[in-house]
Legacy VTK file of the C-alpha trace (Angstrom):
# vtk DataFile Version 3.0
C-alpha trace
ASCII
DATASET POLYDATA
POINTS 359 float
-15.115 0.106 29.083
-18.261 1.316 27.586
-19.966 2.354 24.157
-22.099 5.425 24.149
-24.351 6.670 22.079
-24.000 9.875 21.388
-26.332 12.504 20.988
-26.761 15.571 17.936
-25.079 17.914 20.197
-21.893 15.755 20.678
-20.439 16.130 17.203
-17.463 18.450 18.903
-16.599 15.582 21.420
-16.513 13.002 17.877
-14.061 15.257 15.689
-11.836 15.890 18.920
-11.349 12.152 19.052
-10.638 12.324 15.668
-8.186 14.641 15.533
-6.527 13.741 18.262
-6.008 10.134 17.059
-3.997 12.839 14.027
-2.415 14.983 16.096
1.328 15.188 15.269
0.688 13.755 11.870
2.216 15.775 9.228
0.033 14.041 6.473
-3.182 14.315 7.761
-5.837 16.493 6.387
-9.510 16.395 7.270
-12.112 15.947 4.375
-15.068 14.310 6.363
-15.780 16.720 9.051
-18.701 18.685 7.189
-20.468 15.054 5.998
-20.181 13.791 9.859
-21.860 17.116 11.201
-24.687 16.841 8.860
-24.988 12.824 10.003
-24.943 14.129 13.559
-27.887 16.876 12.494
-29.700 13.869 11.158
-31.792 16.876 8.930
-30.251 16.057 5.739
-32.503 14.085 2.607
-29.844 10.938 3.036
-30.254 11.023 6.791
-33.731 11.057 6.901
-33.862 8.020 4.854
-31.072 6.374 7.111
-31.086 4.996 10.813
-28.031 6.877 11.426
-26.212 6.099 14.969
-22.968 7.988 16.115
-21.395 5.745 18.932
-18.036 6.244 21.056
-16.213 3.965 22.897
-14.728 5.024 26.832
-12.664 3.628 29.114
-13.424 5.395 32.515
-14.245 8.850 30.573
-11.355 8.381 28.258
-12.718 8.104 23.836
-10.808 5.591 22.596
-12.670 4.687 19.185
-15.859 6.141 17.203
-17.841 5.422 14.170
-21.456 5.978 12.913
-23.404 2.941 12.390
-25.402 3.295 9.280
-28.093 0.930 8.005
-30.078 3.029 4.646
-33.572 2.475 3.653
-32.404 1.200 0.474
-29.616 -1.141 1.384
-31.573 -2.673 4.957
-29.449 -5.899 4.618
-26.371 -4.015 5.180
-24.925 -2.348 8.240
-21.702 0.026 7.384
-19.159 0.757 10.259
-18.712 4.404 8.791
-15.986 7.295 9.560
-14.195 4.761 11.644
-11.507 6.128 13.743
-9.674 4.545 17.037
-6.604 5.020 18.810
-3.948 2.464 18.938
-3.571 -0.728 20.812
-7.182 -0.299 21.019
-8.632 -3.746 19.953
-10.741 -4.167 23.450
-12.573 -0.785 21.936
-12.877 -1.737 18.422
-14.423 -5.780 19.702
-16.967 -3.543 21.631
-17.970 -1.872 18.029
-17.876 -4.780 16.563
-20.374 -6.473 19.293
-22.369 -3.935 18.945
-22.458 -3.687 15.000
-23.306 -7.978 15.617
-26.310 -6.890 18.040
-27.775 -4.156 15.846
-27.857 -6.445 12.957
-29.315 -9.134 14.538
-31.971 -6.910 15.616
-32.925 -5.446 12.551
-32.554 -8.313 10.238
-29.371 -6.987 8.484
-27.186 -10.040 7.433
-23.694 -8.063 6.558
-21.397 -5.458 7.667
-19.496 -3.378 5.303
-16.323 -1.249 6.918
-15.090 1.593 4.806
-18.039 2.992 3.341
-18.910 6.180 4.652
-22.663 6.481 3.763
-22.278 6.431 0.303
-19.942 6.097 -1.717
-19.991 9.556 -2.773
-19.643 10.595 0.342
-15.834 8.435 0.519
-15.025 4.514 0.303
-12.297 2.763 1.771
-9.211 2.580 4.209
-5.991 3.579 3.282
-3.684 0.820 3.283
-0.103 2.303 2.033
0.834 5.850 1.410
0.303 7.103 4.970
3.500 9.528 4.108
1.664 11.349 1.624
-0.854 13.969 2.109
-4.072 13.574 1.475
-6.535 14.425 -1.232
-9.619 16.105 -1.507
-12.463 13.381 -1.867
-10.353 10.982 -0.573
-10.062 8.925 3.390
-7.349 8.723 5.325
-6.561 6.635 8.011
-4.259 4.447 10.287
-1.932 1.411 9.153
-3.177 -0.371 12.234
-6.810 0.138 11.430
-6.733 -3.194 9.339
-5.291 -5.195 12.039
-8.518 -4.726 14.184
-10.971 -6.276 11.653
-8.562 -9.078 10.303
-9.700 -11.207 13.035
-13.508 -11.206 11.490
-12.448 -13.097 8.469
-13.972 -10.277 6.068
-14.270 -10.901 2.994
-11.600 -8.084 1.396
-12.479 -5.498 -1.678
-9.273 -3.884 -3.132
-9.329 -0.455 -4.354
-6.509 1.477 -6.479
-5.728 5.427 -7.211
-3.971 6.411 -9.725
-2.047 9.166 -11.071
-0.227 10.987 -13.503
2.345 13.580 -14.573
0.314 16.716 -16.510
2.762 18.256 -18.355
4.108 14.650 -20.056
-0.060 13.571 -20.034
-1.555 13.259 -23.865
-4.133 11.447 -25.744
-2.142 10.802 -29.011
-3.026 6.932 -29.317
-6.846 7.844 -29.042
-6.654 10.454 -31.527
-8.717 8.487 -34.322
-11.104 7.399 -31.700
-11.331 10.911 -30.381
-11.909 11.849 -33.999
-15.108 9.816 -34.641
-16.391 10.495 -31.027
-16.413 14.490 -31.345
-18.247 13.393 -34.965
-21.134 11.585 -33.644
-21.136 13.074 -29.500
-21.238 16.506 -28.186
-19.796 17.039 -24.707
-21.134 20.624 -22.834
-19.907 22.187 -19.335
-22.133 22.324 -16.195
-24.440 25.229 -16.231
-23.872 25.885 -12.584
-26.715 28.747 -12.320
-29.471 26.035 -12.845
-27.357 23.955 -10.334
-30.716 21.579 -9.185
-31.246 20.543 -12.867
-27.761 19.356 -13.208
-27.777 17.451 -10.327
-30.410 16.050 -11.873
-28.980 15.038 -14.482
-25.899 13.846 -13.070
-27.651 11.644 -10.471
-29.991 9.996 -13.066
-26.786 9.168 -15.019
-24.845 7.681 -12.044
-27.792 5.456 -10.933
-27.956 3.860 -14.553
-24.088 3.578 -14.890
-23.719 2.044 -11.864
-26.675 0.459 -11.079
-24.972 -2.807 -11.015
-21.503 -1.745 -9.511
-20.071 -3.379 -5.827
-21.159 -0.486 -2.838
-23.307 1.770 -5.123
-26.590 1.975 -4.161
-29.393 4.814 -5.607
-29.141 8.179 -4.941
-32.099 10.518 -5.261
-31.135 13.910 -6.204
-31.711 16.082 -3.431
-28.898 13.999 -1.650
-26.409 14.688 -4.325
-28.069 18.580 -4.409
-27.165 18.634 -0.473
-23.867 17.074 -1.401
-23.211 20.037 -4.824
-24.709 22.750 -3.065
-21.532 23.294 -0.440
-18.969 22.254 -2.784
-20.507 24.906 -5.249
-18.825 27.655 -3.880
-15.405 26.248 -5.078
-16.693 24.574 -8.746
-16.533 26.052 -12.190
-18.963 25.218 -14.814
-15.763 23.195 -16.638
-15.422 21.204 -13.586
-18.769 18.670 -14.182
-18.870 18.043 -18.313
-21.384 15.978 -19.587
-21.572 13.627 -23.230
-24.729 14.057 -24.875
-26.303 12.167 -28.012
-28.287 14.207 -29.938
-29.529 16.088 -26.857
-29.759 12.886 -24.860
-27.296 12.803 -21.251
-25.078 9.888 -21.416
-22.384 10.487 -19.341
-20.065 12.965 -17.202
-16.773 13.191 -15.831
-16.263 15.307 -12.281
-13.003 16.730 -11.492
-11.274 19.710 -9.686
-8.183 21.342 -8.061
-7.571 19.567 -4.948
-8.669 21.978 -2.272
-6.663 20.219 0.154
-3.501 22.150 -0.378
-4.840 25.200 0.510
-5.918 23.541 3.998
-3.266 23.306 7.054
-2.182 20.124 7.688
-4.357 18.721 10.355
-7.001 20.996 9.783
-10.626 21.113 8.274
-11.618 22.684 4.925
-14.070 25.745 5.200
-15.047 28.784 5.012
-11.273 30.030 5.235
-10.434 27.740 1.968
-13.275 28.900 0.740
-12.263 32.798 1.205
-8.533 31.857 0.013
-9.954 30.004 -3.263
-11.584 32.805 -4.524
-9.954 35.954 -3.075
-6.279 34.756 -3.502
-5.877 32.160 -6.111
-3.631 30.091 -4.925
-1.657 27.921 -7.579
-3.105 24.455 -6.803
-0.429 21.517 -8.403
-2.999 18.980 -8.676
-5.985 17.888 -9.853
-8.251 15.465 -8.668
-10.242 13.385 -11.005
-13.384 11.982 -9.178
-15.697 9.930 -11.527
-16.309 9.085 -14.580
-20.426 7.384 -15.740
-21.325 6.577 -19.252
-24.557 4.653 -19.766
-24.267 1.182 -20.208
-25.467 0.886 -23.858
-22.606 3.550 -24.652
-19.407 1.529 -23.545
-16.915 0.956 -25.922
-18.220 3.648 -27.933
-14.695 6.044 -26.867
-17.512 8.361 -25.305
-14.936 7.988 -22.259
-11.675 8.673 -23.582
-13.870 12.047 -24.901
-14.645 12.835 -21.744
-11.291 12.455 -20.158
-10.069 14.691 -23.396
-12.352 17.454 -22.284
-11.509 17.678 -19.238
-7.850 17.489 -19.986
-8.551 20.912 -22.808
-9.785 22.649 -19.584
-7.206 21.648 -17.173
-3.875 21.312 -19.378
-1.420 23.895 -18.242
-2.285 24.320 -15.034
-1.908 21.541 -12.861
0.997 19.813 -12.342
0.055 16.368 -11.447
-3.346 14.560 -11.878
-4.578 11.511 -9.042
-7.923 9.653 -9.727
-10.359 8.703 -7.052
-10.695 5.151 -6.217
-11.404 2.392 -8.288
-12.379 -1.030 -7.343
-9.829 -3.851 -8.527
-13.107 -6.004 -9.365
-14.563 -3.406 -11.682
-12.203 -5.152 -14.389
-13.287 -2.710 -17.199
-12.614 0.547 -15.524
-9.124 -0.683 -13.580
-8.209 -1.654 -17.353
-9.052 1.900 -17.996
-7.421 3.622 -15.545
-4.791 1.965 -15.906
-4.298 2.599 -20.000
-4.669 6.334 -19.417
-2.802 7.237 -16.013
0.895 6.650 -15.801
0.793 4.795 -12.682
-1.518 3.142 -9.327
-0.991 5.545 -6.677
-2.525 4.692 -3.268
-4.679 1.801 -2.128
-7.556 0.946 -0.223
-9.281 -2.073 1.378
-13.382 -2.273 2.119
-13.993 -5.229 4.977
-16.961 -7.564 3.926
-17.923 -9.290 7.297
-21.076 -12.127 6.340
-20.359 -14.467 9.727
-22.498 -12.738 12.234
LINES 1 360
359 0 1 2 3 4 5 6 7 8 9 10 11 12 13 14 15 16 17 18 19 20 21 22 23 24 25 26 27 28 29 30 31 32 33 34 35 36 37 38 39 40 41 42 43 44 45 46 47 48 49 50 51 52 53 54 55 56 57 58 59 60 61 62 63 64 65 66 67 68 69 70 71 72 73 74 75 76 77 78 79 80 81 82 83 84 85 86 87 88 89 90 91 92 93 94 95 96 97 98 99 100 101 102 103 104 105 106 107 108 109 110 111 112 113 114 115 116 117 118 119 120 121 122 123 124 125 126 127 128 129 130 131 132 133 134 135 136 137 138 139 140 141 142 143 144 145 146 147 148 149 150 151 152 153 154 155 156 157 158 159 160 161 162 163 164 165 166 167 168 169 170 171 172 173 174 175 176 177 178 179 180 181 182 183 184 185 186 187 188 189 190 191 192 193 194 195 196 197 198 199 200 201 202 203 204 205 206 207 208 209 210 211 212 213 214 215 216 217 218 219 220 221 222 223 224 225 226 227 228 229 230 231 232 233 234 235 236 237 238 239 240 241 242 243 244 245 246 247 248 249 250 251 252 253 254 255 256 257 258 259 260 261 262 263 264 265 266 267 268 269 270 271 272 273 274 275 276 277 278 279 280 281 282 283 284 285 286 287 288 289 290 291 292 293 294 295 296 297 298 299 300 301 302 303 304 305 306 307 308 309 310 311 312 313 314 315 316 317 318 319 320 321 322 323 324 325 326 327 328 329 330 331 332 333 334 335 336 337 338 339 340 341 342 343 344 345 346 347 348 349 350 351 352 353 354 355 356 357 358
């Protein structure tokens, strides 16, 4: 048994891996494919600031695991075990990561290894940990229920992460009406003007670092990463999709949401340029939407300048979704798990990030 490293040209060999580990899986839907090919590339603005380090495991030519090892100029204390995927009854594969991971950080004075962050956290956070009979959404990870029983044996230190979700057509914002009252008073909220796309991005990233400056797993983004990250998804978001609060003029937060483009992919298939084609050509009725962040300043919490945003996007989308299903939220973010769970109907699936410190 053997790791290899594997080289930019090799990103077929990682995704067949990958889907194979799937194959048969009625559940499964792909939604990291296009982020791993740009890691393997290495040419994106993240990369570039990034020792980024694709490995596979074999057994006598046979790929039994993969992940990229990650360690980002801003975060050099921290190796992540990202896009992890390995094939059952593998744990002689997944010790060999984990060796490795151990050697890599002793060699580059990281002291901590984070599994379950993919990069960023924009870029997907977490292992699934229950609903593995439920399809999966765009923005979201999927995974194996034995995936945790690999890195149990480290002793990691264990982050919790919910989903929620919510029935559209029952969904209302009644009890906030008074605070929605006073917030559309003193706030304006505008949609994403998608034609001066760079700018927003901007914008958006400039909020996100402020809002979460202090928040587990985030660390700053620089613009042309989230530009890189925009720029593809582009072709499927409206204007409506990315709303930002303003104060007299002034950015102070956004909420991001969208259909989830997942149902119009084939179950153990990639999005792309098909989707793409299908979205705009066709459109397909889409049951669900995805709600993927929310950022208000700091200095602006517990003004209701959330529960505005979450209004707004609610005018756009009422009527035609069916069903609505949050992105992640970590349990020890106390104010927004409150929040989440005040305004959805329900926790939906969970996640766990692995914390190892004992190298």
């Amino acid at each position: 048994m053997e790791i290899r490293y594997l080289s930019k040209n090799e990103y077929t060999n990682y995704m067949r891996l990958v889907f194979s580990i799937y194959k048969g899986n009625k559940y499964f839907k792909d939604t990291n494919a296009s982020i791993i090919k740009e890691f393997f590339s290495g040419k994106s603005h993240f990369c570039r600031n990034a020792r980024i380090s694709p490995v596979m495991v074999m057994n006598e030519g046979t790929p039994l695991a993969c992940c990229i090892f990650v360690i980002h100029n801003s975060c050099r204390h921290i190796l992540q075990i990202a896009f992890f995927e390995a094939m059952p009854n593998c744990r002689k594969a997944v010790d060999l990561l984990m060796s490795e991971a151990k050697s890599i950080c002793q060699n580059e004075g990281a002291g901590k290894i984070i599994i379950g962050i993919n990069g960023h956290v924009n870029y997907g956070l977490g292992i699934l940990s229950d609903n593995f009979d439920k399809t999966v959404s765009f923005g979201s990870n999927y995974g194996c229920k034995y995936y945790h029983d690999y890195f149990l044996d480290y002793n990691p230190v264990t982050h919790n992460l919910n989903s929620y979700t919510w029935d559209m057509n029952t969904f209302n914002m009644e009890r906030e009406r008074k605070i929605l009252e006073r917030v559309n008073r003193r706030y304006t909220f505008r949609l994403a003007d998608l034609s001066k796309l760079k700018k927003e991005i901007e914008i958006f990233t400039d909020i996100n670092n402020k809002s979460f400056e202090d928040d587990l797993f985030y660390t700053p983004r620089d613009p042309k990463e989230d530009y890189e990250l925009f720029k593809n998804l582009s072709y499927f978001l409206k204007g409506e999709n990315l709303i930002f609060a303003e104060d007299n003029g002034k950015p102070i937060g956004l909420i991001l949401w969208y259909p989830d483009y997942n149902e119009m992919v084939k179950l153990g298939k990639s999005i792309g340029a098909a989707a793409f084609l299908n979205f705009r050509l066709l459109k397909p009725k889409i049951s669900k939407l995805k709600l993927s962040e929310i950022a208000v300043l700091p200095q602006y919490h517990g003004t209701g300048v959330i529960a505005g945003l979450f209004y707004k996007a609610l005018e756009k989308s009422k009527g035609k979704y069916e069903y609505g299903e949050s992105s992640w939220v970590i349990q020890d973010n106390s104010k927004s798990d409150f929040l989440c769970k005040k305004l959805a109907h329900s926790e939906y699936k969970h996640y766990k990030v692995y914390e190892i410190n004992d190298l």
